[in-house]
Structures are given as C-alpha cells and as structure tokens.
C-alpha positions in Angstrom: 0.0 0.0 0.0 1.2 3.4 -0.5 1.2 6.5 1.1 -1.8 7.7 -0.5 -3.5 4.6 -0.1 -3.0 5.2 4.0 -4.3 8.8 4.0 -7.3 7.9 1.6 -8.2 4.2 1.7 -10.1 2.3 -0.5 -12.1 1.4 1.6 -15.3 4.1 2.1 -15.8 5.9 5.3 -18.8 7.6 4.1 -22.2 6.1 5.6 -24.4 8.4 5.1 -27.5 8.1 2.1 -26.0 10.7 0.2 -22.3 9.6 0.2 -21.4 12.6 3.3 -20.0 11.1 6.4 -21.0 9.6 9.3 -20.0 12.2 11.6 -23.2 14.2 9.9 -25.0 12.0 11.4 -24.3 12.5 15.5 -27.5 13.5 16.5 -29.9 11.0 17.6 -32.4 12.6 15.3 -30.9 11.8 12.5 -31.3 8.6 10.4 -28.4 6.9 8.8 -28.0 4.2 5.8 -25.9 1.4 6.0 -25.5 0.7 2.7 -22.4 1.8 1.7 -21.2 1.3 4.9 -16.9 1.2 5.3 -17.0 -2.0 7.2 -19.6 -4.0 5.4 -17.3 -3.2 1.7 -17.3 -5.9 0.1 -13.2 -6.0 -0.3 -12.6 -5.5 3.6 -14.1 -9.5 3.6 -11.7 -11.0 1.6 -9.7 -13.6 3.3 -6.1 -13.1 2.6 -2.8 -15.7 2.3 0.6 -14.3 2.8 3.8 -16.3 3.0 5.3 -17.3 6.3 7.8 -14.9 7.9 11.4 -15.4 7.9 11.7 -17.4 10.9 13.7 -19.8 13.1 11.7 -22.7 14.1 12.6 -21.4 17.6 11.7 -17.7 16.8 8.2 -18.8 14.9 7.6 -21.2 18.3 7.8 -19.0 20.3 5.9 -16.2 18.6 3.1 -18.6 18.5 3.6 -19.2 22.1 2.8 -15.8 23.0 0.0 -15.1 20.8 -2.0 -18.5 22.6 -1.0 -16.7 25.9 -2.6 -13.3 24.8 -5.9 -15.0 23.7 -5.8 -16.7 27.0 -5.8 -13.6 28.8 -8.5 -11.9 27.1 -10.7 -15.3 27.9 -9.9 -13.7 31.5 -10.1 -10.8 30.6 -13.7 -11.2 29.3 -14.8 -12.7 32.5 -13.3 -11.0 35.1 -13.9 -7.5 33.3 -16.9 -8.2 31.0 -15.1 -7.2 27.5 -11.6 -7.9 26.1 -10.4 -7.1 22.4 -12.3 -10.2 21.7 -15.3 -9.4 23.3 -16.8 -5.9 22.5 -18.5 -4.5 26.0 -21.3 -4.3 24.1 -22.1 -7.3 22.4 -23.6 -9.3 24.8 -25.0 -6.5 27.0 -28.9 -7.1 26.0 -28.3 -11.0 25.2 -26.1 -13.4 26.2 -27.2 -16.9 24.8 -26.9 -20.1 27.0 -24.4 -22.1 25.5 -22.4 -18.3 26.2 -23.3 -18.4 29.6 -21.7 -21.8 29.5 -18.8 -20.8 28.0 -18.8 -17.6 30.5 -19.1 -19.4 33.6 -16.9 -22.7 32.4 -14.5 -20.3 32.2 -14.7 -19.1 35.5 -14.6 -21.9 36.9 -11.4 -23.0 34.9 -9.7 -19.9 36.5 -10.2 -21.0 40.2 -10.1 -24.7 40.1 -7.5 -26.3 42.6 -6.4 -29.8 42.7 -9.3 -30.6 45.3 -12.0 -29.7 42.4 -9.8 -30.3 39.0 -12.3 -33.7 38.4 -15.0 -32.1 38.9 -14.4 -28.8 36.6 -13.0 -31.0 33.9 -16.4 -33.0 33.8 -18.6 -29.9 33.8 -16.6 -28.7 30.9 -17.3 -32.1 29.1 -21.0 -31.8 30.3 -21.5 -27.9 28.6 -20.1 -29.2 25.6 -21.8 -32.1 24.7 -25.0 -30.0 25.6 -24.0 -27.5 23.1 -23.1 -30.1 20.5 -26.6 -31.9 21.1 -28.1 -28.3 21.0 -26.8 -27.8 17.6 -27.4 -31.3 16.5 -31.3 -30.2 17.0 -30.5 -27.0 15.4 -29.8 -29.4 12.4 -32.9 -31.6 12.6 -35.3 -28.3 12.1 -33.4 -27.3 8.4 -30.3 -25.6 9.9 -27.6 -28.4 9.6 -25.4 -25.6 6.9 -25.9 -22.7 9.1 -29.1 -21.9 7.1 -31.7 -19.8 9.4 -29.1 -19.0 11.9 -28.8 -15.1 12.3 -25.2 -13.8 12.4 -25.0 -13.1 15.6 -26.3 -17.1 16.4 -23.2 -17.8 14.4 -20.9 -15.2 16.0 -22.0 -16.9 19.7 -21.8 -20.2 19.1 -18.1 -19.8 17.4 -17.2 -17.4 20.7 -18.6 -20.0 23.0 -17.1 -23.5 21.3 -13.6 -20.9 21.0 -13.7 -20.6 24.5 -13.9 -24.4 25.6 -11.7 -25.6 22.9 -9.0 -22.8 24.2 -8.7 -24.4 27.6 -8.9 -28.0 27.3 -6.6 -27.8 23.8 -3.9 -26.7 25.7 -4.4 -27.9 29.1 -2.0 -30.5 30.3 -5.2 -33.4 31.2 -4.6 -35.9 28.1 -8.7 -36.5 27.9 -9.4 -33.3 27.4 -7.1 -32.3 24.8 -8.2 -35.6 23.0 -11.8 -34.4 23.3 -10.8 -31.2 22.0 -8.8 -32.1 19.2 -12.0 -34.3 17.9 -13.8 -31.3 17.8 -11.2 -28.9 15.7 -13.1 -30.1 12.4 -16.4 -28.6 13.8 -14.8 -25.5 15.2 -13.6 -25.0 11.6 -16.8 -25.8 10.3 -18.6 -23.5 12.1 -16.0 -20.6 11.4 -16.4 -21.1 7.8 -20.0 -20.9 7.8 -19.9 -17.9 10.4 -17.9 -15.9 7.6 -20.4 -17.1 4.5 -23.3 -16.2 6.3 -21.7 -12.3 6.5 -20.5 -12.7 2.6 -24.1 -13.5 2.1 -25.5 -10.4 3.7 -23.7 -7.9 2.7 -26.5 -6.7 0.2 -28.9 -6.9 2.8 -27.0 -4.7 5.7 -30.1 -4.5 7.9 -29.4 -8.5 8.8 -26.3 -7.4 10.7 -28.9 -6.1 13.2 -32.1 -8.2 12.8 -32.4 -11.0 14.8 -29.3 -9.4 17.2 -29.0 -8.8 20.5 -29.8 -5.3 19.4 -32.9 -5.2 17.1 -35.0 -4.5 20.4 -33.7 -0.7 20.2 -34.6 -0.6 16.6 -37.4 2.3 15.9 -40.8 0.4 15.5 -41.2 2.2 12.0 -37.7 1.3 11.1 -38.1 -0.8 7.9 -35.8 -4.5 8.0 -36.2 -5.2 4.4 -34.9 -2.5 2.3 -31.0 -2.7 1.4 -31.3 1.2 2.1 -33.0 0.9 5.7 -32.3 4.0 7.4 -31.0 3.2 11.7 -30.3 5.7 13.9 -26.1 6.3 14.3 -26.0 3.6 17.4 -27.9 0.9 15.6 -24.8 1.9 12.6 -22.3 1.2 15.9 -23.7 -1.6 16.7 -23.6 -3.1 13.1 -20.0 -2.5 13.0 -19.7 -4.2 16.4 -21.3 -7.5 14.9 -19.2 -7.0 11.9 -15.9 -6.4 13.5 -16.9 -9.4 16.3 -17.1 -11.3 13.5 -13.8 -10.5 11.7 -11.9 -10.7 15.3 -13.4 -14.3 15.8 -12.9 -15.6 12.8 -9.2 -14.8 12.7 -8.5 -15.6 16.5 -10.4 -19.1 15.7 -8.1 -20.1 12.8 -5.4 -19.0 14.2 -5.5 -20.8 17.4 -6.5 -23.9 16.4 -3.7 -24.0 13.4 -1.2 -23.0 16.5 -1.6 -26.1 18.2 -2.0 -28.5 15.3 1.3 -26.9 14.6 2.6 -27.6 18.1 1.5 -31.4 18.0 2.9 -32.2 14.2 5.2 -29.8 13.4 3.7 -28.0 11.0 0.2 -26.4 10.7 -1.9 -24.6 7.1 -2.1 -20.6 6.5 -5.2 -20.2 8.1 -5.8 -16.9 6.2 -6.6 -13.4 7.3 -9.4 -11.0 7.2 -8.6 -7.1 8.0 -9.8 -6.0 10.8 -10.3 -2.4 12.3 -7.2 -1.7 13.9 -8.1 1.7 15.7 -7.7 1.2 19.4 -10.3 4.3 19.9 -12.8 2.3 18.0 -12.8 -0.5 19.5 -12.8 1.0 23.3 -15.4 3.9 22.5 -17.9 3.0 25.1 -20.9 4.8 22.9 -22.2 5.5 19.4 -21.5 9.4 20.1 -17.6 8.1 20.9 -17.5 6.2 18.0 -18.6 8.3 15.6 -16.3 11.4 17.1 -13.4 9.0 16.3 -14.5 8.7 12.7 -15.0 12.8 12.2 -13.3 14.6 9.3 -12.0 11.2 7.2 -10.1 9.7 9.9 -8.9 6.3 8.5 -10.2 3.5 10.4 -7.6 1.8 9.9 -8.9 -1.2 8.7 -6.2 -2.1 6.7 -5.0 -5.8 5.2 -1.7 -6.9 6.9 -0.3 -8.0 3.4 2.9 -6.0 2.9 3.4 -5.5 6.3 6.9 -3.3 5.8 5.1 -1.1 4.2 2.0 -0.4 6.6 4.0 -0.5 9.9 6.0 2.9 9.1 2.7 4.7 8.6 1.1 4.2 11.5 2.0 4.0 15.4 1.8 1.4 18.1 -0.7 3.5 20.1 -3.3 4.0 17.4 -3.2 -0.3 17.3 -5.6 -2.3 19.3 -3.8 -5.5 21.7 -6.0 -7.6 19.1 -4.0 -6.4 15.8 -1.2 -6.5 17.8 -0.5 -9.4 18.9 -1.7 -10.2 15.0 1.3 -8.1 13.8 3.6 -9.9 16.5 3.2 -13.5 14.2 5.6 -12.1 11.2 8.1 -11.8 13.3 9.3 -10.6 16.3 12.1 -8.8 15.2 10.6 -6.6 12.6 7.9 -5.6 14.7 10.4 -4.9 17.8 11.9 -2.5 15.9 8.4 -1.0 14.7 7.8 -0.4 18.6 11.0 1.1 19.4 10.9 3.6 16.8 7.6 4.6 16.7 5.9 4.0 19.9 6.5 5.1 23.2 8.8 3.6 25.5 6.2 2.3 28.2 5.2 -0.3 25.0 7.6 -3.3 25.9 9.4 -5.3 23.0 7.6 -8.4 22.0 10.5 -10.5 22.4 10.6 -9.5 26.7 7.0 -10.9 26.8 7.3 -14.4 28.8 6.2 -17.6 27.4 3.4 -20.1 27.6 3.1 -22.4 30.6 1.8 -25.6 28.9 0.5 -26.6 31.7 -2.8 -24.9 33.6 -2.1 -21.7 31.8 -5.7 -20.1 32.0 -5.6 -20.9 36.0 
C-alpha cells in the first residue's frame, strides 16, 4: 500500500445516504444508511494468504507461544472485566445466549479450580459441551444443519462459546481433554467457515447485521428490515459495526488458534488466512455511538487495513493507534521486525515483544 493509499483508503468511510459522512449524522435525530457502509465493503471481507515470515523454528515457536497466551488472557479478561479485544463491552450487553453463559461461567470456573476440584471442573466442561453439541445437533434436525436460518450473531455466539472451551482443554495438560478437544477442531472449523459465509451473504442486505441481534430491540418500530437502504439511527450503525468487526476478530483468532496447536502437535500447521480488521484502538474502546462516531470525524482512516505488505504499513502508522488484538496479529511475522516498529515509533512504556514471557503448557488459564 502506498502512502496515499493510508491517507485515503479504499475502503469508504462515508455512511451516510447521500455519500457525506458519518459524523453528519451524530444527533440522535438523524437517520443513517448502511448501505455503503466502510465496514460492510465488500473488499474488507476477503480472506487473505501471505507467505510465512522469515523465521527460526525457535523464533516462529515462540511467537506462536505468546499469541496463545494473549488470547488466553482476554478469555480472562472477558470474564473478570466483561469485555476484552475479543469481546466488545457491548455485544452481549442485552443478550447473552446459554451455550455463552456456559462458556462464561466454564471459564470461571477454569480460572479458580485447585487440585481438590480439578475432576469435577473438567467434567462440567465435558457436560456444557456435549449440551451445546446436542443443541446444535437439534438446530440441524429443524433445516439448519449448513448454518441456514441462523442469524449472524447465532453464528458469532456459538463460534465465541465452542472458542472458549476448545481454548482451555486444547492446551491444558489433562490428556482426555485435549483428545476431546482435538476431535472437535473439524467442527470449530466448520462453524468458522460458515460464520464468515453467512456475512459474505448479507452484505446486500445490511439490515441482517442487526435483525435477529441482541440489538434489534432498540430498533425504531417504523424502522423498515427489508430494504437494502433501511435507514437506523447512528447507534444501531455502531452496533452493526460491532457485529461486523466481532465477527472479523473471531474468525481470525479461531483459525489461528487452532492452526497453533495443530502446529505444536505435528510440526507444522496450514495458513489459516486473514481478514482485515479495524485496527483503531479508539474504536474498538469507545464506550458509545456518540464516541464512535467522534473517532470517525473529518475522514479519519479506520484503519482497517490488510496486513499483506506488512513493511510497508507498519512505518505509517503507530503502536498507540493499534488495538492488543492487531497487535499481537502483527507480533506473528516476526518478532524482530515488529520490535523495531515499537522502538521507533511507539513510546517507551510499549515493551518489546520479544521481553513478553512464554506459555506455561501446563494450567495456563488458572
């Protein structure tokens, strides 16, 4: 990408009906379209393959190390704060399904099991599992065994909540719950894939990245679902992008860490592929619509940006701007290159990626 692409990208930041932006559009009065919309472009959802960084084998282990141990600690994060750069604060605010509540409090009790209760926790995690697998097996009885009928949010849950179980018994050190994990990598997959074609397939039809969500309750009573033009107030626009964005996180942090530990077990693991993301730290934490949409005022780039050509996107923008998601994304081609990224462009509280500890391979969620 060039210069010019950085300070005007592709891809649109104009929302509004008649192309102005979104920042037109702060006052609660005002209606907004989401076609058009930045984050829904059609371009920002294609998945991208890059060639593996120039690597050691111990360099590329232990990069992988510490992005496992950074997804980790947003799965704490998420419960012990109620949002991590995972999790958006507000995407289960009005609605958290049960198998999430499963995953929520399995996860809980993950963190504070001792030795005395380790039997018990690990059967309740085999328990909520196997009720979430039957669940879904029912799902598939009424029509919905390809995902068909399932809302993107119902996707975006159930790939959150199977993320979350397959995180802590994949790499914990109890040899029947890694095997029970690794037989269910295939359906995490599965699921992933179809959580990403049912956003491909909406796209034209913007108003299903709110109907059906834990947000259409807020939705005007006059607002019309149908029409590819719908016009939604500027929070039901932020919380489209939060869906959207969820989704984009989740699908990458999915492939990732299961490819991770497939490469840990055999030695070598597929290019899962990657999706941009929006790498604006001030998006992600703006705690309202109003927030959001100041961030977005007079063209500011989003920043949602495809990490193909790395060395060419890293000198244009700084560590601070970056969200802990994208950055432990960046931290996988290679620690060196991105140490020196820090170092000369952020400021000197951000520590080098190489001083981060590693993984314990044993209990490391506890």
């Amino acid at each position: 990408m060039t210069e010019a692409d950085m300070e005007n990208p592709v891809l649109p930041a104009e929302l509004g009906a008649t192309g102005g932006p979104l920042q037109a559009a702060v006052s609660p009065d005002t209606m907004v379209s989401l076609q058009g919309a930045w984050f829904l472009s059609p371009e920002s959802w294609i998945t991208e393959f890059t060639e593996p960084p120039s690597m050691t084998i111990r360099e590329t282990e232990k990069s992988l190390r510490q992005y496992v141990e950074q997804v980790q600690s947003w799965m704490r994060q998420w419960v012990t704060e109620g949002h991590s750069p995972l999790h958006h604060r507000e995407l289960y605010s009005f609605h958290m399904p049960r198998h999430t509540q499963d995953a929520y409090t399995s996860m809980t009790m993950y963190m504070t099991k001792t030795r005395d209760t380790e039997a018990t926790v690990h059967r309740i995690l085999e328990d909520r599992v196997s009720q979430m697998l039957q669940d879904q097996a029912v799902e598939a009885s009424l029509g919905n065994a390809s995902g068909d009928g399932l809302s993107i949010f119902d996707h975006l849950s159930r790939v959150q909540s199977l993320l979350c179980h397959q995180l802590i018994r994949l790499f914990d050190g109890d040899i029947r719950m890694r095997g029970q994990a690794e037989a269910l990598i295939p359906t995490l997959f599965l699921w992933n894939k179809q959580m990403l074609e049912s956003v491909k397939d909406s796209l034209r039809r913007p108003e299903l990245f709110l109907v059906s969500s834990p947000f259409n309750v807020n939705l005007p009573p006059n607002t019309s679902r149908t029409a590819a033009s719908s016009f939604f107030p500027p929070k039901a626009v932020w919380r489209a992008w939060i869906i959207a964005e969820s989704v984009r996180r989740t699908w990458q942090v999915t492939n990732i860490v299961q490819e991770v530990y497939q490469f840990f077990k055999r030695g070598w693991s597929e290019c899962p592929g990657r999706l941009p993301s929006t790498m604006r730290k001030t998006l992600w934490d703006a705690p309202s619509a109003y927030s959001w949409t100041r961030e977005l005022k007079d063209g500011k780039n989003p920043l949602l940006i495809p990490l193909v050509g790395l060395e060419e996107i890293l000198p244009q923008i700084s560590p601070v701007e970056v969200d802990d998601l994208n950055l432990a994304a960046i931290g996988l081609y290679g620690m060196e290159k991105v140490d020196q990224w820090l170092e000369e462009k952020g400021p000197s509280k951000l520590p080098l990626l190489s001083s981060l500890g590693g993984i314990s391979q044993t209990n490391s969620l506890s």
